[in-house]
PASE-782275 format. One record per residue (C-alpha): residue number from 1; residue in one letter; x, z, y. Coordinates in steps of 0.25 Angstrom, whole numbers. Example, Ala and Ser with C-alpha at 12.3 -4.5 7.8 and 13.67 -1.06 7.14 Angstrom:
<pts>
(pt 1, a, (49, 31, -18));
(pt 2, s, (55, 29, -4));
</pts>
This chain:
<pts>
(pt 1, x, (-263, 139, 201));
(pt 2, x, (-255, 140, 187));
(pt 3, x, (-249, 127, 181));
(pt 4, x, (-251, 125, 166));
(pt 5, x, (-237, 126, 161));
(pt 6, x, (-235, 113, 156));
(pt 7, x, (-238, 107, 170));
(pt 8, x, (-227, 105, 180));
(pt 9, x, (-230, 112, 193));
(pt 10, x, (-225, 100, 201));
(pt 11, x, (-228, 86, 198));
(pt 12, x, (-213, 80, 200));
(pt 13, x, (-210, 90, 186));
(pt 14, x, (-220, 82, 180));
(pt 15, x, (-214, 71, 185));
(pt 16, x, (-199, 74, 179));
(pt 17, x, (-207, 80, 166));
(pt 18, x, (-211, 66, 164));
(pt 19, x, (-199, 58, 169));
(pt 20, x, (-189, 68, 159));
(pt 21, x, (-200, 65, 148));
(pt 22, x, (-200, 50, 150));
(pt 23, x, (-183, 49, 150));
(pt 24, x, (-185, 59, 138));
(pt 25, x, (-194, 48, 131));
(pt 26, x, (-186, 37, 137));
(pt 27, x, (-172, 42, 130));
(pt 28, x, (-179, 45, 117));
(pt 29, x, (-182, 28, 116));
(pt 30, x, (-170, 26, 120));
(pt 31, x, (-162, 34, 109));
(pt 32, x, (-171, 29, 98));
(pt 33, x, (-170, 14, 103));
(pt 34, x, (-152, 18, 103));
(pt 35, x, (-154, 25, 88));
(pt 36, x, (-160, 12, 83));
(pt 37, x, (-151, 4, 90));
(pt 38, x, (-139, 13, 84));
(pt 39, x, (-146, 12, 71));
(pt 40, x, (-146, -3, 70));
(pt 41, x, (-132, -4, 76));
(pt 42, x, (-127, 6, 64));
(pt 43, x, (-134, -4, 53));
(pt 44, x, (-128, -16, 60));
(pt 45, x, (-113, -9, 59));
(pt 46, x, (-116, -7, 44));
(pt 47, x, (-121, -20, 42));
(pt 48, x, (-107, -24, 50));
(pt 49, x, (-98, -15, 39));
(pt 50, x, (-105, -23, 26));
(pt 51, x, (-103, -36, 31));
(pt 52, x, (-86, -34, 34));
(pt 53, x, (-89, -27, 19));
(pt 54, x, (-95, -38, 13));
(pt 55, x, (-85, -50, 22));
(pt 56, x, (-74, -40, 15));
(pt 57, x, (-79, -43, 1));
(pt 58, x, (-83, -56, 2));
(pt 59, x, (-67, -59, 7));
(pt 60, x, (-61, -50, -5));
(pt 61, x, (-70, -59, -14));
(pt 62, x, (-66, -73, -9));
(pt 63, x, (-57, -81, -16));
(pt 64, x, (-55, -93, -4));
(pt 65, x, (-52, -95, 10));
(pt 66, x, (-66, -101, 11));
(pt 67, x, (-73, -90, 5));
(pt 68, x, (-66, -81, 14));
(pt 69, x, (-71, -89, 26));
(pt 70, x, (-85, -91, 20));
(pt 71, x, (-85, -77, 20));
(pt 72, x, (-81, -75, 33));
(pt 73, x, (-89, -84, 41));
(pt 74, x, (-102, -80, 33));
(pt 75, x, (-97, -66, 41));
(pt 76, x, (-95, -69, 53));
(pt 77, x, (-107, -78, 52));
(pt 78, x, (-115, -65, 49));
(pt 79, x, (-109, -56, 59));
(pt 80, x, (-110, -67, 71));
(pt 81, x, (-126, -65, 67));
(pt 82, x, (-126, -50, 68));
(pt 83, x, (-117, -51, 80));
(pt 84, x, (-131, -58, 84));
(pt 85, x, (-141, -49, 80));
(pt 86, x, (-131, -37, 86));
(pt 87, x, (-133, -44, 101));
(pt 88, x, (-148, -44, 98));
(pt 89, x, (-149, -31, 92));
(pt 90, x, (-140, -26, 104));
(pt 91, x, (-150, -33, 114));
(pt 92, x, (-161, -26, 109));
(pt 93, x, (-159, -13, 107));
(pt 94, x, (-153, -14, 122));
(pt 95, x, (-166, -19, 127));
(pt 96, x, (-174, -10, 117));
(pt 97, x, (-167, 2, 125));
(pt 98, x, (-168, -4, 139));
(pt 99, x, (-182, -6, 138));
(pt 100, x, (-183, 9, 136));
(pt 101, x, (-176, 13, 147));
(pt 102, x, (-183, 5, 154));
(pt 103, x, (-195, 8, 149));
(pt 104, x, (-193, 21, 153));
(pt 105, x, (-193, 19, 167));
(pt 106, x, (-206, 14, 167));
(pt 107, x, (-212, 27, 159));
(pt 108, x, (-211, 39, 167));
(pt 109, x, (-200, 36, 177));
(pt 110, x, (-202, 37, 191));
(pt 111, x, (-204, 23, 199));
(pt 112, x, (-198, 26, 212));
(pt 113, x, (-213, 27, 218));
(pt 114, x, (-220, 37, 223));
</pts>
């Protein structure tokens, strides 16, 4: 008896046909859930560059010591809250990709049993 083409002749190719296609879909979640991190990471480096731009100008436009270390206190003051939101955003997308991979061991990886 003749097979239709699309059918694997033995189940264990099935088998691999669906591991490869789960690791396939598996590694497609995981580059998205990268690019978005990569995006939001590039936008944070920009944002990084306009605030020692705008510290820059706020320095050449002060007239006094205490301007100057208004200037850079309200700064550092602002970098100390994105260093916060750097750790959170860090944390996430971590887990965000974890959970993928972890995911995928649950969805069309073998167990261990028979």
């Amino acid at each position: 008896m003749v097979g239709k083409p699309t059918d694997p002749p033995m189940p264990f190719l099935k088998a691999g046909k669906e591991q490869t296609e789960a690791f396939l879909g598996m590694h497609q979640e995981i580059l998205q859930a990268y690019e978005q991190a990569s995006q939001a990471w590039l936008a944070r480096v920009k944002l990084e560059m306009e605030l020692w731009s705008q510290l820059a100008a706020k320095l050449s436009a002060t007239r006094s010591g205490p301007e100057a270390m208004q200037a850079c206190q309200e700064s550092v003051a602002q970098r100390m809250q994105l260093a916060a939101e750097d750790a959170r955003r860090m944390y996430d997308d971590c887990q965000k990709i974890m959970s993928k991979i972890g995911r995928s061991f649950t969805n069309g990886w073998p167990t261990g049993s028979s």
